[in-house]
C-alpha positions in Angstrom: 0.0 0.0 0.0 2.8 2.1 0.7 4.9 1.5 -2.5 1.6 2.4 -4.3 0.9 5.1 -2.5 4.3 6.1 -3.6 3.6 5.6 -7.0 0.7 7.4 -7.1 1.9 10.6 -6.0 5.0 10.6 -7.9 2.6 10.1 -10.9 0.4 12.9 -10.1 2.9 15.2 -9.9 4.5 14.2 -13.2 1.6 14.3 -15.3 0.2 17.4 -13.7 3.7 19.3 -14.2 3.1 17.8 -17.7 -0.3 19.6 -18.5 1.5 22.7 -17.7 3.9 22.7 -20.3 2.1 20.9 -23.0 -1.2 22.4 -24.7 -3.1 19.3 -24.9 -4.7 17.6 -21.4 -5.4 14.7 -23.6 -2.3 12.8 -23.6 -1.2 13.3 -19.9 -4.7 12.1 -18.7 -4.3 8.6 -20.6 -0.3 8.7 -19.2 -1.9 9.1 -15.7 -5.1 6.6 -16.0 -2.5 3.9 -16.8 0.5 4.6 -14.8 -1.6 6.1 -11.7 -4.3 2.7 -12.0 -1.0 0.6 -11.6 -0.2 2.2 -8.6 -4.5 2.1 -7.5 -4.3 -1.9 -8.2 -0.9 -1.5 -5.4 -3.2 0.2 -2.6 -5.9 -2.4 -3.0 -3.6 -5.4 -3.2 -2.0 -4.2 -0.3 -5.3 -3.8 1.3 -6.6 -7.2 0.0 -3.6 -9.0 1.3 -4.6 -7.4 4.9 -7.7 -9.2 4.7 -6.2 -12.9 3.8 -5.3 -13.1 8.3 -1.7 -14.1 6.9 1.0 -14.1 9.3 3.1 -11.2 9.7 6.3 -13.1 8.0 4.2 -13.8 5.5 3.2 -10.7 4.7 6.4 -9.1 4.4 7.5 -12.2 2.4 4.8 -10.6 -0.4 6.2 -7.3 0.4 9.6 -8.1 -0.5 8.8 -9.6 -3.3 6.5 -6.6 -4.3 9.5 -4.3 -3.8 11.3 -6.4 -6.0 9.1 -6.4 -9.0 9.0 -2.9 -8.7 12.7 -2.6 -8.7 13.5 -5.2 -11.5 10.7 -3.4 -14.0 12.0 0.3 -13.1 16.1 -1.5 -13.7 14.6 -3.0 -17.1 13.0 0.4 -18.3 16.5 2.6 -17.2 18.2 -0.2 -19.1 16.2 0.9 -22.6 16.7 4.5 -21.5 20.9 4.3 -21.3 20.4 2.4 -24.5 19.0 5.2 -25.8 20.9 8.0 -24.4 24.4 6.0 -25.8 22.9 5.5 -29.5 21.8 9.1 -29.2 18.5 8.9 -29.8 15.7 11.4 -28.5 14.5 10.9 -24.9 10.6 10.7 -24.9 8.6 10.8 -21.5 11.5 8.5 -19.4 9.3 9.2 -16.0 6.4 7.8 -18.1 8.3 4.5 -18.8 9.8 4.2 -15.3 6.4 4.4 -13.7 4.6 2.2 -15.9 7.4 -0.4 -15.7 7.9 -0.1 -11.8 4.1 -0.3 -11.3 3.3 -3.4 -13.7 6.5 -5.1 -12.0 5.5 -4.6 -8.5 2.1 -6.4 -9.5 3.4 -8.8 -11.4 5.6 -10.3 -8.6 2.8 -9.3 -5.8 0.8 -12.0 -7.3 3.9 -14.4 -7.5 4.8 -13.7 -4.3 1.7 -14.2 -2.7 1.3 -17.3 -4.1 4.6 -18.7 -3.3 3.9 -17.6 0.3 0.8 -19.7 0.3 2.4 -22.8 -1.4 4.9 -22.5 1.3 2.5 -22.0 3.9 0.5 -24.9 2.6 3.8 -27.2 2.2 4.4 -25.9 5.8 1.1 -27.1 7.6 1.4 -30.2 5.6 4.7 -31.0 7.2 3.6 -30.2 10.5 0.9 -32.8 10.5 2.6 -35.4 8.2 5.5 -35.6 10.0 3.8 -35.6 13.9 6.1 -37.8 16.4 3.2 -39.6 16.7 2.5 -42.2 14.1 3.7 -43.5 10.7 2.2 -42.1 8.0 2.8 -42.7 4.4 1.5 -41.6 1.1 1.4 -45.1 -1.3 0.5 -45.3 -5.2 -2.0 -47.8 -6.1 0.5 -50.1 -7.1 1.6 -49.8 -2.9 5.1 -48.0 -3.5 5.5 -45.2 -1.3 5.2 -41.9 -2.7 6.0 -40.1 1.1 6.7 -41.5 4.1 7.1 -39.0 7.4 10.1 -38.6 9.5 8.8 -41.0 12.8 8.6 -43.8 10.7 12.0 -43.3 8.9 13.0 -43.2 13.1 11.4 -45.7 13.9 12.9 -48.2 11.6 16.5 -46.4 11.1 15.9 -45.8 7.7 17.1 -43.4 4.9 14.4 -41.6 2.9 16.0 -42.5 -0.1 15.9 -46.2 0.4 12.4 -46.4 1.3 10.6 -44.0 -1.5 9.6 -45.9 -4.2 10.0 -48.6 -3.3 6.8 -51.0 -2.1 5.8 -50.3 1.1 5.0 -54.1 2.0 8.9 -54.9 1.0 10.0 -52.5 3.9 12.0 -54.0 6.6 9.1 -53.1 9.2 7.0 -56.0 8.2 9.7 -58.7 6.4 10.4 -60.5 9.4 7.1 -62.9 8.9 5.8 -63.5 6.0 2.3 -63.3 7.5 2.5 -59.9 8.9 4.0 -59.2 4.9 0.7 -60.9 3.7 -1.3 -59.1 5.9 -0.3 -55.6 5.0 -0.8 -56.8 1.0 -4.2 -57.7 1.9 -4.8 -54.5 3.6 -3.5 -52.8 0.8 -5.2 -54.2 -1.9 -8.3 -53.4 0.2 -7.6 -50.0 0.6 -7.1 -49.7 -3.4 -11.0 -50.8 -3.5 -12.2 -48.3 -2.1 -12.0 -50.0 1.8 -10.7 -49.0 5.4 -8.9 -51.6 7.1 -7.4 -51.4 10.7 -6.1 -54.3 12.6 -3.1 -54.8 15.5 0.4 -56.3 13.8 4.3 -56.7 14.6 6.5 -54.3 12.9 10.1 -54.5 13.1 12.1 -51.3 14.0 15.5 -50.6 15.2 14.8 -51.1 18.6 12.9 -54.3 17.8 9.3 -55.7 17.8 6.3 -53.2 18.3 2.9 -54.1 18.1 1.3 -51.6 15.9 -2.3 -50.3 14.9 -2.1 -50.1 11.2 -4.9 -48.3 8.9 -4.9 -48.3 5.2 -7.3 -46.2 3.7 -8.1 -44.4 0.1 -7.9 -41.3 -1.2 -10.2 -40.0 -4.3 -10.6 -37.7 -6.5 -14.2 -35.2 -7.2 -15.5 -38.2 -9.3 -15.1 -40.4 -6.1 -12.0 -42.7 -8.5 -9.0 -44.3 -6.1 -6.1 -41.9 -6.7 -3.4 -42.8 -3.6 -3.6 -44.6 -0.7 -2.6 -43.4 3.1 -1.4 -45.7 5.5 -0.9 -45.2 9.0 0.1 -47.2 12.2 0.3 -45.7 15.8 2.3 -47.9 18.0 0.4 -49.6 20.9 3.1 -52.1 22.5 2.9 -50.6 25.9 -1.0 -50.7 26.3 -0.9 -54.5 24.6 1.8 -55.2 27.4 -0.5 -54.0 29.9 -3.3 -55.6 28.1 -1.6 -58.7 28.7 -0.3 -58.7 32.0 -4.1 -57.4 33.7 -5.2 -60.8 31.8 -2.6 -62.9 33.9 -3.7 -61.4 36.8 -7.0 -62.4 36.1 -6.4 -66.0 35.4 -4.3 -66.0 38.7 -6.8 -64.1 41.0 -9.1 -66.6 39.3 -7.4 -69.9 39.3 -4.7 -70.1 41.6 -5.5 -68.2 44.1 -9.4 -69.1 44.7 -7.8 -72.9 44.4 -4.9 -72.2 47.3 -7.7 -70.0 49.5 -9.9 -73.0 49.1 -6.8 -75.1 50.6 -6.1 -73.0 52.8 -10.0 -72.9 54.5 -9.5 -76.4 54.5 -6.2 -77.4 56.1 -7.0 -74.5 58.7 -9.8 -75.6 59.4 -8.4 -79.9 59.7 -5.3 -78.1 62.5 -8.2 -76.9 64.7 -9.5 -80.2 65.0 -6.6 -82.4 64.9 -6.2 -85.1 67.9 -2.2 -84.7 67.7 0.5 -81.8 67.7 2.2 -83.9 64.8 -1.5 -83.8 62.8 -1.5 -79.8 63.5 2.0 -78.9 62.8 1.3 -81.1 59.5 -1.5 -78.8 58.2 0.0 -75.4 59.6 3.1 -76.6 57.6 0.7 -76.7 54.6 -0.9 -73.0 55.0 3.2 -71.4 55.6 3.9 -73.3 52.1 0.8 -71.7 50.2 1.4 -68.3 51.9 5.6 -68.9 51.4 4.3 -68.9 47.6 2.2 -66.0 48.0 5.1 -63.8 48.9 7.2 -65.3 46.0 4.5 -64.9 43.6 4.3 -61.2 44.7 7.7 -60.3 44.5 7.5 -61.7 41.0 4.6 -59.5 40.3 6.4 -56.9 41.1 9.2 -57.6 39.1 6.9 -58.1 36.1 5.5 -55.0 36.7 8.8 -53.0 36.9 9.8 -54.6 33.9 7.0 -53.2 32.0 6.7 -49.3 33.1 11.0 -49.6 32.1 11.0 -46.8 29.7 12.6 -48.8 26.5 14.9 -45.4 25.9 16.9 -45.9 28.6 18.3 -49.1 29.4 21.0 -50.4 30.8 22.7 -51.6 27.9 25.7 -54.7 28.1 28.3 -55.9 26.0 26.6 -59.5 25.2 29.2 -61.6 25.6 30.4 -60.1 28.8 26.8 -60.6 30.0 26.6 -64.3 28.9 29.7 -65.2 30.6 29.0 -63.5 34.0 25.5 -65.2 34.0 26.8 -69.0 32.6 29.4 -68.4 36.0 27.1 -66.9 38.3 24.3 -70.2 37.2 27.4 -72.6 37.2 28.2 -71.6 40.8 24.2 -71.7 41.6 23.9 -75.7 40.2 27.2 -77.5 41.3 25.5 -80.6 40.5 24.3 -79.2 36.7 26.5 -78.8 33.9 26.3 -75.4 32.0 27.9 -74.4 29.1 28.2 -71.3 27.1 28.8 -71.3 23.2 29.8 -68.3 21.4 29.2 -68.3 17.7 31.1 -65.0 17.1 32.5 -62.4 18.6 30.4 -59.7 19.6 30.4 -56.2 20.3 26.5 -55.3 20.2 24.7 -54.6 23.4 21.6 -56.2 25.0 19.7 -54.5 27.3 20.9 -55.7 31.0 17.3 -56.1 31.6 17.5 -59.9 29.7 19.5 -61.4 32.2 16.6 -62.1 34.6 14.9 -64.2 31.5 18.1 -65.8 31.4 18.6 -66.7 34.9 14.7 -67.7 35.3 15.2 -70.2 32.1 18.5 -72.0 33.5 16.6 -72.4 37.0 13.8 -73.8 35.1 15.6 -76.3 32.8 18.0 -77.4 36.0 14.5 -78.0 38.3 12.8 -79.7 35.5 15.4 -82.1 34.6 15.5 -86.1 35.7 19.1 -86.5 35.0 21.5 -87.0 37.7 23.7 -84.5 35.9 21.4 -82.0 34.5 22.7 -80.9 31.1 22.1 -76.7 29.9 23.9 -75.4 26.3 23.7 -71.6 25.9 24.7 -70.6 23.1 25.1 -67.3 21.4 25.0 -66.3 17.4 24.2 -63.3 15.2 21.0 -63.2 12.7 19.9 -61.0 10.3 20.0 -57.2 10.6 22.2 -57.5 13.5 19.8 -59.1 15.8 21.2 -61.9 18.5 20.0 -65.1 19.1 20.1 -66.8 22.4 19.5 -70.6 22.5 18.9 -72.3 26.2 18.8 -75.8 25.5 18.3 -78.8 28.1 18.2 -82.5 28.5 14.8 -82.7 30.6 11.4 -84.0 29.7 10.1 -81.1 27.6 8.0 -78.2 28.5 4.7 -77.9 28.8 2.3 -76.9 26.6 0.5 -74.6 28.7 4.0 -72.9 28.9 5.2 -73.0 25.5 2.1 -70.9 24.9 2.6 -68.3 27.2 6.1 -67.8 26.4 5.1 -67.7 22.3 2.2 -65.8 22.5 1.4 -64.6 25.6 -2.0 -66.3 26.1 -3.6 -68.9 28.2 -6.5 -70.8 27.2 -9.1 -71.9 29.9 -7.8 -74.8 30.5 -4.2 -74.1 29.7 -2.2 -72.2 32.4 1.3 -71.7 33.0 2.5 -73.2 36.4 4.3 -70.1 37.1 4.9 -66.6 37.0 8.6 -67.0 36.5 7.3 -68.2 32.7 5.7 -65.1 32.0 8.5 -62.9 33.7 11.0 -64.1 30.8 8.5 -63.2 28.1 8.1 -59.4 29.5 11.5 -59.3 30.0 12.3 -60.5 26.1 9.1 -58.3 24.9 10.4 -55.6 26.0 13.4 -55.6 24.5 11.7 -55.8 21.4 12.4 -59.0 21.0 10.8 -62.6 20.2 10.6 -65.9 21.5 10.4 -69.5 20.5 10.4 -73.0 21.5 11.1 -75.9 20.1 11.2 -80.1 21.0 14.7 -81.9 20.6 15.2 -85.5 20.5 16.2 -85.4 24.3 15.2 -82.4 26.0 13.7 -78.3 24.9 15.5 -75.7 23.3 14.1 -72.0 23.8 15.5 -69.4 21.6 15.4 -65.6 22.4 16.2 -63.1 19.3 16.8 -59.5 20.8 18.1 -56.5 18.5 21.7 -55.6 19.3 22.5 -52.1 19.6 25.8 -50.8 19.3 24.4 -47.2 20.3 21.1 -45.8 21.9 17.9 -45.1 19.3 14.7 -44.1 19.7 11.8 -46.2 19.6 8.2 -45.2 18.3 7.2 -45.0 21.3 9.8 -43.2 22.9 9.4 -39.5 20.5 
């Protein structure tokens, strides 16, 4: 408004200083309707742009660039003018040409200007909610290649833009580590590319290991209502499915275990009262101090289990793997004098595990030792590296097997009705492995059970999904 204003008044003045030395009123009156509506059409953009409620940055982006097409059309016009003062030609009306040329220039690049403040204030607000730190969000084709993909997700899986645009978003190393959870996301894709919404829970691989993930696939159309581009998104849930989890043990154990001991309990108190003989009452009381003994372990173990799961995954206490293996293989060797336990390293390693692991590690030794009808129980540990850096721990024993009932909590982390494991030190080496983003297995030998825990090794601390 001011640059117009500006203008204007040095084009009034010309053309009025004009009429006074030339007879005719004609010619100045055009020069001023088109120099002087130039510099009209600056006072109302200026005025205009007032009324968009743009930012104050903004605004004076479209000012500089005003001030610049103003400049770079008066710099073009003095250009013509020196090339016609050198060739000698007659000057006719240079003010004329300068105003005309400053004007039209100033609202030539106003309009560029405002536009490419609005792009960049679009691109901006796009940014902000594409890339929030709180879920991954891509952009996909319809052929499921990644157009976009925001900055937690690159995070999340340690991964360079570069590599990942482009290319299929099913084929990303978040979901290649079953080929279920690779199927899945096809299927949900291909869903999405009809015209569908699909959400459903899944495990995605990221640098710091396993998450369980909400993923959502969903289409995007055009005004005709077509399928142009697909948006996928996944928000991590682990810690809530952790928690899910462990309130669901709890139940089966207030349930189960606990109405059965109280039951016991009613009754052996109950058969000391009445007993004939000291022998007959020290029996039972012996009885009650066993179920309450177990009471107190099973609550320490609770709380153990509990700690283990409000450990904020960012911060742990990281150890040099094989320096942990040995000190635990010596510690267990010097806890069983009667057991034999070895310890096999594969390679040599220099990735960390989180110091966390060792209590799954100690709790499946104990449990192999106990379980074992050998005179000389027999534990292999052994140690190698897997794919993308991730370490594999292999407890295997010569005992009778392991349960069902605990195989399954261990794998999946549910108990049917009739299935429960026989102890909380089971589902104390699953938390422990879960969270460290890691996965568990087990598997029947000839003569004996190995279970195999894969954890991520990390040479340095990274941030989880969870954890921006």
């Amino acid at each position: 408004m001011i640059l117009g204003g500006l203008l204007l008044t040095i084009s009034v003045g010309h053309h009025v200083r004009e009429i006074n030395v030339i007879s005719t009123r004609l010619g100045p009156a055009i020069a001023l309707f088109l120099d002087g509506s130039l510099s009209l059409g600056l006072i109302y953009a200026g005025y205009w742009l007032r009324q968009r409620n743009l930012t104050p940055t903004t605004e004076w982006s479209v000012g500089i660039w005003t001030i610049l097409g103003c400049l770079v059309g008066a710099t073009i016009a003095g250009m013509t003018i020196v090339v016609q003062v050198v060739e000698g030609r007659p000057l006719v009306e240079p003010q004329f040409r300068l105003l005309v040329s400053g004007g039209g220039g100033a609202l030539v690049l106003f309009t560029a200007g405002y536009y490419a403040a609005r792009q960049q204030t679009l691109n901006h607000r796009y940014e902000t909610l594409f890339n929030n730190t709180i879920q991954i969000t891509g952009l996909l084709r319809l052929d499921g290649s990644i157009i976009e993909i925001n900055d937690t997700a690159l995070e999340f899986g340690d991964l360079e833009r570069d590599t990942v645009v482009d290319k299929p978003f099913d084929e990303i190393s978040w979901w290649t580590h079953s080929e279920e959870v690779q199927e899945n996301i096809q299927d949900a894709i291909a869903q999405a590319k009809e015209g569908g919404f699909v959400r459903y829970e899944t495990e995605a691989r990221g640098a710091d290991g396993l998450r369980t993930i909400e993923i959502s696939a969903k289409p995007v159309t055009n005004a005709n209502g077509d399928v142009i581009q697909l948006i996928v998104a996944g928000y991590d849930i682990t810690d809530k499915q952790r928690q899910r989890e462990h309130l669901r043990v709890l139940h089966r154990l207030m349930r189960h275990n606990m109405r059965n001991d109280l039951m016991k309990v009613n009754g052996w108190t109950q058969m000391a009262a009445t007993a004939a003989s000291h022998e007959e009452r020290m029996s039972h009381a012996n009885r009650v101090k066993n179920i309450l003994d177990s009471w107190e372990k099973m609550t320490n173990e609770l709380k153990e289990v509990q700690k283990l799961i409000e450990l904020k995954s960012e911060q742990p206490d990281h150890k040099i793997t094989s320096d942990l293996l040995t000190d635990i293989v010596k510690s267990q060797q010097s806890k069983h004098p009667g057991a034999e336990i070895s310890l096999t390293l594969d390679t040599p390693f220099a990735g960390r595990i989180p110091g966390y692991i060792k209590k799954a590690i100690i709790e499946a030794i104990d449990n192999a030792v106990a379980a074992s009808t050998e005179e000389t129980p027999s534990v292999d540990v052994t140690v190698s590296n897997t794919d993308n850096n991730w370490i594999r721990i292999t407890i295997a024993d010569d005992g009778p097997g392991i349960p069902p009932a605990e195989a399954a909590v261990l794998e999946t982390g549910k108990e049917s009705a009739l299935m429960h494991g026989s102890a909380l030190g089971i589902w104390k080496i699953r938390m422990a492995i879960k969270q460290a983003g890691g996965d568990i297995s087990v598997d029947d030998l000839n003569s004996g059970t190995a279970i195999q825990f894969q954890v991520p090794s990390r040479g340095g601390q990274r941030h989880s999904l969870a954890s921006v």
